[in-house]
C-alpha positions as CSV (number, residue, x, y, z in Angstrom):
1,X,132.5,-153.0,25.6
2,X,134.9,-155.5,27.7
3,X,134.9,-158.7,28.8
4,X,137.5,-161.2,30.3
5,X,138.1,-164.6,29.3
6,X,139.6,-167.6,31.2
7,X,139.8,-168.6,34.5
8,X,143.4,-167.8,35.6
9,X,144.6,-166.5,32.1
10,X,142.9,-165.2,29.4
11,X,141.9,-162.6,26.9
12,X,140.2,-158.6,27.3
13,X,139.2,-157.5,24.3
14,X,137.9,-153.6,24.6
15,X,135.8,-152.2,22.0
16,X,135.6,-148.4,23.0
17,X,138.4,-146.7,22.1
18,X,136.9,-143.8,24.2
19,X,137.1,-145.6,27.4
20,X,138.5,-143.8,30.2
21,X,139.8,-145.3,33.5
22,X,141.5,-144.3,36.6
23,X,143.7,-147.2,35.8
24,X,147.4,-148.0,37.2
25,X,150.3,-147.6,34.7
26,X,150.3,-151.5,34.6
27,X,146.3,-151.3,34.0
28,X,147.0,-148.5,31.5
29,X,149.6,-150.6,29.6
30,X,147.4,-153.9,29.5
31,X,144.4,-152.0,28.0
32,X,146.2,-149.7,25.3
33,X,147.9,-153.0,23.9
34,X,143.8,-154.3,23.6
35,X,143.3,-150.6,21.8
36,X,146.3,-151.1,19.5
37,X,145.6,-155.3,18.8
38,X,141.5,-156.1,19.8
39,X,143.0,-158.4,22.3
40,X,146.0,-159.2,24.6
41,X,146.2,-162.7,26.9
42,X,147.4,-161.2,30.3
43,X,146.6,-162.6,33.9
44,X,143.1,-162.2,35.7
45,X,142.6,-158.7,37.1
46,X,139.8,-158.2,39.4
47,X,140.5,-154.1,39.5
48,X,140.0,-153.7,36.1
49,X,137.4,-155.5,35.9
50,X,135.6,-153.4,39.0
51,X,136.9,-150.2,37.3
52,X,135.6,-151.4,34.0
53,X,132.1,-151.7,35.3
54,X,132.1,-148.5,37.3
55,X,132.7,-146.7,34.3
56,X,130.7,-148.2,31.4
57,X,128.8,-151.4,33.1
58,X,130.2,-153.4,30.9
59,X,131.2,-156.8,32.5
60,X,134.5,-158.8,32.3
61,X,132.8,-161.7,32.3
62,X,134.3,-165.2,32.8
63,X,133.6,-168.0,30.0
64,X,134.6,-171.6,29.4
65,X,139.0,-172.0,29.6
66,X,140.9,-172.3,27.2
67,X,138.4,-171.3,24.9
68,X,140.0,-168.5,22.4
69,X,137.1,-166.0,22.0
70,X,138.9,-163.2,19.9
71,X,139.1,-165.4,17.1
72,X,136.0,-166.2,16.5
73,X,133.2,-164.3,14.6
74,X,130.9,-164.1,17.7
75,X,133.3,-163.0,20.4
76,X,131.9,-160.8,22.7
77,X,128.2,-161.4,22.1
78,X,126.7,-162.2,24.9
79,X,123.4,-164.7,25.2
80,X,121.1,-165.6,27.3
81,X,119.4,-169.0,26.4
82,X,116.0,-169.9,28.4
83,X,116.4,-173.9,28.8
84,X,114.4,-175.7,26.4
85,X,114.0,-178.6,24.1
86,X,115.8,-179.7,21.4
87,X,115.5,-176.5,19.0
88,X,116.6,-173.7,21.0
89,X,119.7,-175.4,22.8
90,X,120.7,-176.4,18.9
91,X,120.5,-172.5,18.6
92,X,122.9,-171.4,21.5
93,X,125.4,-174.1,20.9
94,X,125.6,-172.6,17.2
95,X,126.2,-169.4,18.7
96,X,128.8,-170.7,20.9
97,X,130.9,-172.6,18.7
98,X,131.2,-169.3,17.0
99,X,132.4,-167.2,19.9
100,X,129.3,-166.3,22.2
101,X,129.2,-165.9,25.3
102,X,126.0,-168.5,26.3
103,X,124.2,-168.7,29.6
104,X,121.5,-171.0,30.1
105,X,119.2,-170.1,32.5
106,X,117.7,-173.4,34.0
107,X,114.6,-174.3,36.4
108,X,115.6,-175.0,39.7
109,X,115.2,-178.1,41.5
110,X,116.4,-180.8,38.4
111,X,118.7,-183.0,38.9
112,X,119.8,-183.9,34.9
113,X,119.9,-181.1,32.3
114,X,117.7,-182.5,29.0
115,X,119.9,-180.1,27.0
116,X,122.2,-182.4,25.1
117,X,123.7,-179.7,23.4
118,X,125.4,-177.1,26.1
119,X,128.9,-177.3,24.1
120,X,130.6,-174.0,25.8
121,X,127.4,-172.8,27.7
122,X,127.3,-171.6,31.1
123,X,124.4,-172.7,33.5
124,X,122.3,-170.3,36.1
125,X,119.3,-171.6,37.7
126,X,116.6,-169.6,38.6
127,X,113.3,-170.1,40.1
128,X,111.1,-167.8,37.7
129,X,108.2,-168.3,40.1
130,X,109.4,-166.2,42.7
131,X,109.7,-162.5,41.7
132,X,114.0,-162.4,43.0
133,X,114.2,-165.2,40.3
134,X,112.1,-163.1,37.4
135,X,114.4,-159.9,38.8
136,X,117.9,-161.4,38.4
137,X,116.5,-162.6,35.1
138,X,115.8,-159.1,34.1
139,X,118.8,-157.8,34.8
140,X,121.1,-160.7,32.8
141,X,118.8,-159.8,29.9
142,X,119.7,-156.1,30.6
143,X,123.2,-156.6,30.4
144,X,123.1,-159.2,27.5
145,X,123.0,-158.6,23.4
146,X,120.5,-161.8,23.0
147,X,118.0,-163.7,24.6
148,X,116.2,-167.0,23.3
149,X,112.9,-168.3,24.9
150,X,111.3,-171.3,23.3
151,X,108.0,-170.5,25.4
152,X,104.5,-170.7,23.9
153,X,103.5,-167.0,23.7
154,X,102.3,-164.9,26.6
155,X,104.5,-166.9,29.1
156,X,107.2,-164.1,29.0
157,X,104.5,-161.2,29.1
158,X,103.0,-163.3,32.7
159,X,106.4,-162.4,33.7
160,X,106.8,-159.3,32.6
161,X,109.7,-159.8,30.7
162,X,108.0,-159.7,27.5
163,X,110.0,-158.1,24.5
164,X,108.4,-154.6,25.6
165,X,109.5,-154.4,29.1
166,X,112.9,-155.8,28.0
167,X,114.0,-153.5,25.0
168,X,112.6,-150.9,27.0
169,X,115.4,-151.3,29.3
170,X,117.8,-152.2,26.7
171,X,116.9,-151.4,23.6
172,X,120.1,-152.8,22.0
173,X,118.6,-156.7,22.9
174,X,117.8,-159.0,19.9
175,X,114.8,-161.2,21.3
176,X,114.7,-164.1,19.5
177,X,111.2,-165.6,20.3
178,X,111.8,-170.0,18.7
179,X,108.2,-172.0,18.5
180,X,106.5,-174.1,16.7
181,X,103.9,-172.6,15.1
182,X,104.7,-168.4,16.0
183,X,104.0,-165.5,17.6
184,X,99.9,-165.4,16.1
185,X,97.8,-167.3,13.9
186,X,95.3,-169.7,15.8
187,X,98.0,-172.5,16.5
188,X,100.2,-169.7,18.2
189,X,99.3,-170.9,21.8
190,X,99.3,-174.8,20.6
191,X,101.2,-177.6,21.6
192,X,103.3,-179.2,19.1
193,X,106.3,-181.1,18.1
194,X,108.4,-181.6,14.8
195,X,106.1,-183.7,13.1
196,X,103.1,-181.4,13.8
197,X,105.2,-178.4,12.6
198,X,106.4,-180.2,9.4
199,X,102.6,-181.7,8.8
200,X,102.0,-177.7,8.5
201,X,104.1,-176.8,6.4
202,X,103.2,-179.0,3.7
203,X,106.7,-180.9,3.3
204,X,105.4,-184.0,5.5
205,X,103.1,-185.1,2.5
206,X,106.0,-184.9,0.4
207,X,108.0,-187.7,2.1
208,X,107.8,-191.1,2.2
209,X,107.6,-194.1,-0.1
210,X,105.1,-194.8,-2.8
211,X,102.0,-196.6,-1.6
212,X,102.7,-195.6,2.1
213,X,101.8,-193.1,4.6
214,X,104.1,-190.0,4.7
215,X,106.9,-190.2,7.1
216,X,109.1,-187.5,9.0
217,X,113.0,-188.0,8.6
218,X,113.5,-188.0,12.1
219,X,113.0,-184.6,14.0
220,X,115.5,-182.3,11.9
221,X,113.9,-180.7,9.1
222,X,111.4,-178.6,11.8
223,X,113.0,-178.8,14.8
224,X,116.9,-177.9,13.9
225,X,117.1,-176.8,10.2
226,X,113.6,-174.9,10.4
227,X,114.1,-173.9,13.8
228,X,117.6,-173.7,15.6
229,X,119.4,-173.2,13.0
230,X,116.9,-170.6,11.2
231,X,116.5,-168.9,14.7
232,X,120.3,-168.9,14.6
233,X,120.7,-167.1,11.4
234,X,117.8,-164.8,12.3
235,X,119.9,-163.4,15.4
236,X,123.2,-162.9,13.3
237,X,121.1,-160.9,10.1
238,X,119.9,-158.6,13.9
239,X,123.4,-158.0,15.6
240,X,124.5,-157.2,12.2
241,X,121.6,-154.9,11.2
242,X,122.1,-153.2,14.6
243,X,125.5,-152.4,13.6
244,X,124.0,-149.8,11.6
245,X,120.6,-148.7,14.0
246,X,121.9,-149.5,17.3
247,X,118.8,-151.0,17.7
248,X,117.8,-154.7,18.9
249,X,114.7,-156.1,17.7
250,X,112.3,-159.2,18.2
251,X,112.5,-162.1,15.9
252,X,109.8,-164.0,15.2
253,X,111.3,-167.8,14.7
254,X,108.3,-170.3,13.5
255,X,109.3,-173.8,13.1
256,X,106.6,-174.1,10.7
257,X,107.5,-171.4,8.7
258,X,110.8,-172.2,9.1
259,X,110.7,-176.1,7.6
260,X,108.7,-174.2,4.6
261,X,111.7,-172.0,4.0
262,X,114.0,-174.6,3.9
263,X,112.0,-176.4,1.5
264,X,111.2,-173.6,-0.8
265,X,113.1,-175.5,-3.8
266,X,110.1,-178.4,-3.6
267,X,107.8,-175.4,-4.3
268,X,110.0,-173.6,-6.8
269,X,110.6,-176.7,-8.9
270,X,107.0,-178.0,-9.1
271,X,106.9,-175.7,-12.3
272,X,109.7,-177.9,-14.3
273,X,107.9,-181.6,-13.3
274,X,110.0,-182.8,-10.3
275,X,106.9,-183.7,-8.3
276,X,104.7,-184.4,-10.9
277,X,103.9,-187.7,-9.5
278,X,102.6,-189.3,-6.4
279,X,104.8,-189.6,-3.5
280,X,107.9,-191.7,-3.4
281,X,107.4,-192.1,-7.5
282,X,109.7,-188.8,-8.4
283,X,113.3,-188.7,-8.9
284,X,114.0,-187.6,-5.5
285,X,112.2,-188.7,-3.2
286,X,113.4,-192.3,-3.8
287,X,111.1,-193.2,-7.3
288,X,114.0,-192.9,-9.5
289,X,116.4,-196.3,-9.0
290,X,119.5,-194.4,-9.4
291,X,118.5,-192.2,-6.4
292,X,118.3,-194.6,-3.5
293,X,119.5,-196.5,-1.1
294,X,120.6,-200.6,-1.6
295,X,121.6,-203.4,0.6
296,X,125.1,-204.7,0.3
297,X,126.3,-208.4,0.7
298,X,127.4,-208.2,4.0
299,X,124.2,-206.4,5.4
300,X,125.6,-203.0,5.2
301,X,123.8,-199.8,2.8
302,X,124.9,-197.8,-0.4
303,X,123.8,-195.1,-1.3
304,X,123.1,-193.9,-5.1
305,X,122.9,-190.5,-6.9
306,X,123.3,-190.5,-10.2
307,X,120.8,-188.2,-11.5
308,X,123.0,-187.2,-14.5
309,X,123.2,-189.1,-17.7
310,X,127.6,-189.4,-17.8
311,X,127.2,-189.8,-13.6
312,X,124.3,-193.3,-14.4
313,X,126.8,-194.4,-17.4
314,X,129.7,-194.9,-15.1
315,X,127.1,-196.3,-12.0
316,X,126.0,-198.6,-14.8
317,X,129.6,-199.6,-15.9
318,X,131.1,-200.0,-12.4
319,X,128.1,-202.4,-11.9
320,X,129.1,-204.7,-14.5
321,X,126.4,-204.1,-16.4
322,X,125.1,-204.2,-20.0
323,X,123.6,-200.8,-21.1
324,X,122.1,-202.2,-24.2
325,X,120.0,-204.9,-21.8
326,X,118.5,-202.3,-19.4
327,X,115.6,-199.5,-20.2
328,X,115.8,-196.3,-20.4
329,X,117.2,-194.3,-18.0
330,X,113.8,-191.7,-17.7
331,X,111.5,-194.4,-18.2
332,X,109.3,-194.1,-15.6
333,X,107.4,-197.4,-16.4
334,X,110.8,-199.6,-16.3
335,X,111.7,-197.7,-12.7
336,X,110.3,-200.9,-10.5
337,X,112.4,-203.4,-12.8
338,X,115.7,-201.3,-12.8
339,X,115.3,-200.6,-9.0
340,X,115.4,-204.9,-9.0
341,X,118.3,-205.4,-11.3
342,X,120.0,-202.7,-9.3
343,X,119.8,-204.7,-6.1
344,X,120.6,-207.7,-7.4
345,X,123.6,-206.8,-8.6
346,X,124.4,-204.7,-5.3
347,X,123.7,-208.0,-3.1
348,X,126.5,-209.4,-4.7
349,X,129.6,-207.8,-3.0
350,X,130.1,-206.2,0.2
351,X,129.8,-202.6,1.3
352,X,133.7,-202.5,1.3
353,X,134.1,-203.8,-2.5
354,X,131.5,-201.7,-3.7
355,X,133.8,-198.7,-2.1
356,X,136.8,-200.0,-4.1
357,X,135.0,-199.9,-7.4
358,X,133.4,-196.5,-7.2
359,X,135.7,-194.6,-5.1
360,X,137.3,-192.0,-7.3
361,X,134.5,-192.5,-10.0
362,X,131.8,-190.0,-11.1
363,X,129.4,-192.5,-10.3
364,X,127.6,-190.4,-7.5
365,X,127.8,-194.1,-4.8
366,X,129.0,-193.6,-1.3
367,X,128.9,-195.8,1.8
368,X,125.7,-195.6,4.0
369,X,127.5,-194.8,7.6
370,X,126.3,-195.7,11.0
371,X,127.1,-192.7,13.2
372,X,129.8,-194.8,15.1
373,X,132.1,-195.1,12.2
374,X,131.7,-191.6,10.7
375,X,134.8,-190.4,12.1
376,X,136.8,-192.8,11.0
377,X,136.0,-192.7,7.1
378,X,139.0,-191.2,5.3
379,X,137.2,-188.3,3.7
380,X,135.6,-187.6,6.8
381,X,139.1,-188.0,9.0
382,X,141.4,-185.7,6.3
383,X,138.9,-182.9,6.6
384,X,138.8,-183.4,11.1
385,X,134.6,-183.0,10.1
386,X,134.3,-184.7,13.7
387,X,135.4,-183.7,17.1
388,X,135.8,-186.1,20.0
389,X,135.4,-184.2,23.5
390,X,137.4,-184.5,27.3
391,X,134.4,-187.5,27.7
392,X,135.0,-189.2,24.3
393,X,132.1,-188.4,23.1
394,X,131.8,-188.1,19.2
395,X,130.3,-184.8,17.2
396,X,130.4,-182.9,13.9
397,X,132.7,-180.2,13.9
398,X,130.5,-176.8,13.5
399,X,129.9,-175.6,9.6
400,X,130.6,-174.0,8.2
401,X,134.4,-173.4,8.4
402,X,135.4,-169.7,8.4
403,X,138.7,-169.1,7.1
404,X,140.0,-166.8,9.3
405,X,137.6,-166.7,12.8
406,X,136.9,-170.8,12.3
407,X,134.6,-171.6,15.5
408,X,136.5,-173.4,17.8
409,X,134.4,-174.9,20.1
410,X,134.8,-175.8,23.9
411,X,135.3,-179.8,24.2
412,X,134.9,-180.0,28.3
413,X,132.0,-181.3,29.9
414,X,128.7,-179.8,29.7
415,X,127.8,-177.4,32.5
416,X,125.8,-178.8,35.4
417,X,122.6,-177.4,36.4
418,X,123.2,-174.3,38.1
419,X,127.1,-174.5,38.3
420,X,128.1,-171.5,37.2
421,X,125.2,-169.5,39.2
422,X,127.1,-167.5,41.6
423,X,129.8,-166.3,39.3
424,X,127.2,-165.2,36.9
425,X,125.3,-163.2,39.9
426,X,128.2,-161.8,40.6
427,X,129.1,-160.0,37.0
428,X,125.5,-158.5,37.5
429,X,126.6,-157.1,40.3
430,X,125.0,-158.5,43.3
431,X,127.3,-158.9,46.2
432,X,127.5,-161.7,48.5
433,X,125.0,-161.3,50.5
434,X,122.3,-160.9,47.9
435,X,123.4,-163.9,46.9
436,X,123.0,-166.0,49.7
437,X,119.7,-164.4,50.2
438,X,119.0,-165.3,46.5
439,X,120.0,-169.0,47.1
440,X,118.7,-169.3,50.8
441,X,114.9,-168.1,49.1
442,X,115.1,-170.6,46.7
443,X,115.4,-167.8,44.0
444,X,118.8,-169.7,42.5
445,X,120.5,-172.4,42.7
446,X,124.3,-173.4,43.0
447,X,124.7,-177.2,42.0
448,X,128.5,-176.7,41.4
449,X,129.3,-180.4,43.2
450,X,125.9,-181.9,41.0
451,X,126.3,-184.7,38.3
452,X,125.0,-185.2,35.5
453,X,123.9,-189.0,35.0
């Protein structure tokens, strides 16, 4: 396999040391350095790439600049992401940051992109009503190692690009299938969001305060940990089981089952008394006072862990408190009163002072952070855990950090709906005028010159 990277300059990294060209000496020089090394920066050249394709239809295939792909642990893998909500464009920017090459595949005719999360992506739109549209989507799933579709099921079969039609044609594809509720089961063609995918998997009633209803922590247990990011993992455990079959497969990515997963410690631990009583009254899920959150002089939040007897002795101490005055730390009866002398005592100084007295203590107390001044906290700042992009915008860095093929992701703008259609068309091999005729149809679209708002 071969691809390019970069715009004017870039990197070919060729993975078949069997390939045989009818190459120039300069050609031959350029690609025996990539046998010898994995990778060599050299300027754009269109005739190998045409030769390259000739010969082995593989595609060197332009990406985001300045973007070094050949370091990275996903380099080379290419992916095709079907435009979606929140989950699956979580998925493909965590593929990515690590080295893929992503293509979204948009609708046509919309004017702003409702992916918030197209760090290094590519963007084609297609019109997958009109059979040139479902075609050209064929063959970029033909020529691609991955393809994600957050549908509800039977909407790719309608198509006929369900997972048999396309692994017929390449059975090397991983088809990662991302929903809420799955593949079958009775709520498989239902609609659904976070909430109703957590409600399922039993975690919802687990959450909340005592004496209230149960709440969702805002959409990321089911939506990104449950689903993205599980999805994401599920198409890394297939590239690298088809190192050894040479075979793709279909992965069946339930949100539901997915938010269960991650919370397979609440069920594992019900056997040693962690939940034992009613919600929002156990030690972690905000019953115990010394695992919680308090209000600070100055308005501002601290948070509190100190689940461990020598961890509450020095949250006790550094609160200037008398351990021979206050209950038992396990006594669940006293929890309401110690939760009150707690606060008091945490109303009395700012967020700030409280810092200066437990910073550098075992006392398990940290600053509660708005998402504006993350960045700027010194842990935070020594490690570079956030990354400001060419529009200023703030974002974690991706996790976790490899030590030699770190991700390094692209920091320019997201791609515009359909800007980088006619490139892409033209690594599948359609020639100009099949273009146009795509684009005059109403197939594609080319919003190059559009903006996002």
């Amino acid at each position: 396999m071969a691809y390019f990277q970069g715009q004017n300059a870039g990197h070919v990294d060729v993975r078949d040391g069997g390939l045989q060209l009818m190459i120039s000496e300069t050609e031959q020089t350029i690609l025996s350095s990539c046998f010898l090394c994995g990778a060599v920066e050299l300027p754009y050249h269109t005739d190998i790439e045409k030769k390259v394709r000739q010969k082995t239809g593989a595609v060197l295939s332009l990406v985001s600049p300045g973007v070094v792909l050949e370091n990275m642990a996903l380099a080379g893998v290419r992916v095709v992401e079907l435009a979606g909500l929140a989950p699956a464009p979580f998925c493909g920017m965590i593929l990515a940051d690590f080295g893929a090459r992503v293509t979204r595949v948009d609708r046509t005719k919309v004017a702003v992109a409702m992916d918030t999360q197209a760090r290094g992506k590519r963007s084609v739109a297609l019109d997958l009503k009109k059979p040139q549209g479902v075609a050209a989507l064929r063959r970029l799933c033909v020529q691609s190692d991955v393809l994600i579709e957050p549908f509800r099921k039977g909407v790719m079969e309608k198509l006929g690009l369900g997972p048999d039609e396309l692994l017929q044609e390449n059975p090397r594809l991983v088809y990662a299938r991302l929903t809420g509720f799955g593949q079958s089961g009775s709520y498989a063609k239902s609609a659904g969001h976070d909430i109703n995918y957590l409600a399922i998997s039993g975690l919802l009633s687990m959450l909340g305060r005592s004496g209230d209803d149960p709440h969702a922590p805002l959409n990321l247990v089911a939506d990104f940990a449950g689903g993205g990011l599980m999805c994401a993992l599920g198409i890394t455990l297939a590239l690298l089981e088809r190192h050894a079959s040479g075979r793709g497969q279909v992965i069946d990515a339930s949100m539901v089952e997915g938010a269960a997963y991650v919370g397979s410690f609440v069920w594992k631990s019900r056997a040693i008394g962690l939940w034992n009583r009613p919600r929002g009254e156990n030690i972690l899920d905000g019953g115990a006072p010394y695992y919680g959150t308090y209000r600070t002089s100055d308005g501002k939040h601290v948070a509190v862990g100190a689940i461990e007897p020598q961890f509450y002795d020095q949250l006790v101490q550094g609160l200037g408190l008398d351990p021979a005055t206050l209950p038992a730390q396990m006594s669940f009866s006293d929890w309401p009163e110690l939760r009150r002398v707690f606060a008091r005592a945490f109303a009395s100084r700012t967020q700030a002072e409280w810092c200066q007295v437990f910073d550098g203590t075992d006392a398990c107390v940290t600053p509660v952070l708005p998402l504006d001044k993350v960045h700027t906290h010194p842990h935070n700042r020594d490690r570079g855990s956030f990354l400001q992009d060419d529009q200023g915008e703030v974002s974690p860095r991706p996790a976790p950090v490899l030590s030699r093929t770190p991700a390094s992701p692209d920091m320019s703008r997201d791609p515009f709906v359909g800007e980088h259609t006619r490139p892409v068309l033209e690594e599948l091999g359609y020639g100009p005028d099949e273009i146009q005729q795509l684009l005059d149809s109403g197939a594609a679209e080319c919003n190059k010159l559009a903006a996002r708002l």
